[in-house]
N, C-alpha and C positions, 0 to 999 in steps of 0.2 A: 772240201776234198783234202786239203793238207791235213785235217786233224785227222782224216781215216787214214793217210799216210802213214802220220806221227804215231800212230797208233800200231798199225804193223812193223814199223822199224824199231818199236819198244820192247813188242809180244815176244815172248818165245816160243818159237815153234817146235823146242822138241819133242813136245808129248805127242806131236803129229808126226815126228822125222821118226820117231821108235816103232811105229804101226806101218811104217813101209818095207816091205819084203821082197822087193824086187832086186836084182843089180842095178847098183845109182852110180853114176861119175858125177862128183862134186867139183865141180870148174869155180877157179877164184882167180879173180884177179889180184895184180902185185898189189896195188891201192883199196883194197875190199877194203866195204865200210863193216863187215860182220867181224867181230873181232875176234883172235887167233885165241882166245882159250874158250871161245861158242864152236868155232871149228876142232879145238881139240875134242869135245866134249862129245860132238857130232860125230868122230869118229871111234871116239871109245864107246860107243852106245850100239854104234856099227859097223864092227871092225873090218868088215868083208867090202866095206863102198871102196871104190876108188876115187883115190882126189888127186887132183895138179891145179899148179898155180903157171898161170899164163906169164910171165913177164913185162913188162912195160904195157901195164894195162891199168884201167881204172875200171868205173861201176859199168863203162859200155863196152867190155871186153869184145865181144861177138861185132864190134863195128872196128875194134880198135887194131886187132890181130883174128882177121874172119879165117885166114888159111891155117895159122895153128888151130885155131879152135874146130877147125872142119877136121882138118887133123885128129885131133886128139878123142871127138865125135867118132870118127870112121875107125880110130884102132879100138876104142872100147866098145861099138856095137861087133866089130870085127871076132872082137875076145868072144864074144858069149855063144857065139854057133858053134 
């Protein structure tokens, strides 16, 4: 199980993030282990996503700050009606 872990945390996924067409919000935490020139990349690929970085947060943002992140959830599904 950790080598298939190891194995996703290495991949990159952008060939798969360039074949999505939908509206995305990209939520990072302040301690992301993805690093800031993968998220730059990520978003010059697609300029149109929204992204925010949560504050005082690590890899389990969604337990660490659940009412920002509901937050931040409700004003971008809010935007696209």
């Amino acid at each position: 199980m950790v080598r298939s872990l190891a194995e996703n945390a290495q991949r990159s996924f952008l060939r798969e993030w360039t074949q999505v067409d939908c509206p995305t919000l990209v939520v990072l935490a302040q301690s992301s282990f993805i690093p800031a020139q993968e998220v730059d990349e990520m978003l010059r690929l697609r300029p149109s996503t929204t992204s925010m970085s949560i504050p005082a947060t690590g890899h389990d943002l969604h337990l660490e700050q659940p009412a920002v992140l509901h937050a931040a959830l409700l004003d971008f599904l809010e935007g696209l009606a």
